[in-house]
C-alpha positions as CSV (number, residue, x, y, z in Angstrom):
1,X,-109.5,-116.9,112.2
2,X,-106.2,-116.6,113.7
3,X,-107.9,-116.5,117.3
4,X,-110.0,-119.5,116.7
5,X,-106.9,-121.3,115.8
6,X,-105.5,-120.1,118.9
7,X,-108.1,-120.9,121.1
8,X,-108.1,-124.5,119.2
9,X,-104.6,-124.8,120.0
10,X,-105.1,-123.3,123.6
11,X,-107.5,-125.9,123.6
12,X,-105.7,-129.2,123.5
13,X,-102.9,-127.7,125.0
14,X,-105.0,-127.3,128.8
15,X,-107.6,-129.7,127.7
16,X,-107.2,-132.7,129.9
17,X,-108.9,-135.9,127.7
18,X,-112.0,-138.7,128.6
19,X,-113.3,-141.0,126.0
20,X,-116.5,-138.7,124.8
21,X,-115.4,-135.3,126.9
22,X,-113.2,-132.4,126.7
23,X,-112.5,-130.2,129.7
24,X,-110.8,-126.9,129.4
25,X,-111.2,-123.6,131.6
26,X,-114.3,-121.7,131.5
27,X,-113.2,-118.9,130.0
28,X,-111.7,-120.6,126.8
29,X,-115.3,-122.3,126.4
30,X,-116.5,-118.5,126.6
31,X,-114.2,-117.0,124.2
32,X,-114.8,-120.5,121.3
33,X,-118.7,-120.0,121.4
34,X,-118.2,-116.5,121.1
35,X,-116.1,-117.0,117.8
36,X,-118.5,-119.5,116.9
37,X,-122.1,-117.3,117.3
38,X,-119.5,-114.5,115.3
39,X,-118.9,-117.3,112.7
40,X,-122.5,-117.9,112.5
41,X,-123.6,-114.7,111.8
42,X,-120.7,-114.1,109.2
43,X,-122.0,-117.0,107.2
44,X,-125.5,-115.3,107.1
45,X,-124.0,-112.0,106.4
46,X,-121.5,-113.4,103.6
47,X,-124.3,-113.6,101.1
48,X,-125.2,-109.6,101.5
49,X,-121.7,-108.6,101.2
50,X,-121.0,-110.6,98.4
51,X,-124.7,-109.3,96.9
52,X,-123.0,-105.6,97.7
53,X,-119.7,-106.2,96.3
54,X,-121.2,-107.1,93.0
55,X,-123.3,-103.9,93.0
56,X,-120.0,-102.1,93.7
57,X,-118.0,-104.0,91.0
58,X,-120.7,-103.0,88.0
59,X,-121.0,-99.5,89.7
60,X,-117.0,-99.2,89.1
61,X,-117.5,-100.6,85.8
62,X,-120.2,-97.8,85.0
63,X,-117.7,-95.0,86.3
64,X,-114.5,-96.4,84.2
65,X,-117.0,-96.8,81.0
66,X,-118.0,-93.2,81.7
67,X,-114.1,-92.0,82.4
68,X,-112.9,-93.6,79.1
69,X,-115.9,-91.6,77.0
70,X,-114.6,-88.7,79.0
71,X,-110.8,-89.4,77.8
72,X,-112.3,-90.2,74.0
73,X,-114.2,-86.9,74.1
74,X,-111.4,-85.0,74.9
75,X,-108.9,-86.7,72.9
76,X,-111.1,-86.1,69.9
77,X,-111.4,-82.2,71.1
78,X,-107.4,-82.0,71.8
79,X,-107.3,-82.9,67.9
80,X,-110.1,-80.4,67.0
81,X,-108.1,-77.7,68.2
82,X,-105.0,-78.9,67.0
83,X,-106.7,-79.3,63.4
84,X,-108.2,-75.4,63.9
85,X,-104.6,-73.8,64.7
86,X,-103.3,-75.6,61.5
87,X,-106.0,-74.4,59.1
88,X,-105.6,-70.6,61.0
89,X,-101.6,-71.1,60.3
90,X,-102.8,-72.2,57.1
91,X,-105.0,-69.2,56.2
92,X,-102.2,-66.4,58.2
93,X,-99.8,-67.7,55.7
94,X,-101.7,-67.8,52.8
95,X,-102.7,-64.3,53.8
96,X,-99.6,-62.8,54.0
97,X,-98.6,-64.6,50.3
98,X,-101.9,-62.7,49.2
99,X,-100.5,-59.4,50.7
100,X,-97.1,-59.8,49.3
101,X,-98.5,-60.9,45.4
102,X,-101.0,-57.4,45.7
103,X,-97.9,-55.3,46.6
104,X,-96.2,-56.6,43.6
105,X,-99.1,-56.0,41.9
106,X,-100.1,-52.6,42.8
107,X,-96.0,-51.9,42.2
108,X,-96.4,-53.4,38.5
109,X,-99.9,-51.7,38.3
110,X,-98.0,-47.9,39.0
111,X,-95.3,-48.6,36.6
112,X,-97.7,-49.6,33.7
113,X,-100.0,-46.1,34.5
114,X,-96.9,-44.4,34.5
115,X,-95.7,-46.3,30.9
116,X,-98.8,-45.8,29.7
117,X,-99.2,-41.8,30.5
118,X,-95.7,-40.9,29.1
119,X,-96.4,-42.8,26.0
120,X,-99.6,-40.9,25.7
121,X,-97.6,-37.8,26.4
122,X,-94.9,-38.7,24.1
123,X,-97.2,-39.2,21.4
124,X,-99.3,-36.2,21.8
125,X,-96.0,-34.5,21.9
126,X,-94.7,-36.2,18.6
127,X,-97.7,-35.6,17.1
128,X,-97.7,-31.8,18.3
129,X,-94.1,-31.7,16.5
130,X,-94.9,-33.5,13.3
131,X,-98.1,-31.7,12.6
132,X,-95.9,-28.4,13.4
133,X,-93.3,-29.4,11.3
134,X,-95.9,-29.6,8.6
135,X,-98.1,-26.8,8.8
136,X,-94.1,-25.0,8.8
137,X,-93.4,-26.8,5.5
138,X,-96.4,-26.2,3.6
């Protein structure tokens, strides 16, 4: 465009005017049909590139449609895995309450076998003595 312009302007500026005619050099004749025959077939070209660019525009459509799926799905799989380490925290802690409650347990579970052997020793023994005592008496 800007060549045709200056060709236009190089135009009238070497032109020299009749009524019906315009002179100029032969060159600058040259170079303006030249632009015109390119003009020409632009104009039957223009259709197909605006027929391609479409194409392109709803083949860029298609790729951003299938990026954003892309950033849902892994969005949705960042949170997945975020959820699973909270439910293994989860579970690890309730674990180690678990462990602690059976140690205090098992502790409480010794001290009642022991409790409950000396008081079965105890009263064997007591009973040992009394019935001694007895028998002795009589």
């Amino acid at each position: 465009m800007k060549k045709l312009l200056l060709i236009i302007a190089v135009l009238f500026s070497t032109a020299s005017y009749s009524q019906k005619l315009i002179c100029m050099p032969d060159s600058v004749a040259r170079a303006l049909a030249e632009d015109l025959v390119i003009g020409d077939s632009v104009r039957v070209l223009l259709p197909f590139v605006q027929q391609e660019l479409e194409f392109t525009k709803r083949k860029l459509s298609l790729k951003d449609s299938v990026i954003y799926h892309d950033q849902i799905i892994k969005a949705n799989l960042k949170n997945q895995m975020s959820n699973e380490k909270k439910k293994s925290d989860a579970n690890f802690t309730l674990y180690s309450i678990c462990s602690d409650q059976y140690s205090i347990l098992y502790k409480k579970h010794k001290a009642l076998k022991l409790r409950s052997k000396l008081s079965s020793v105890c009263s064997v023994i007591l009973i040992a003595g009394i019935s001694t005592l007895f028998i002795l008496k009589m």
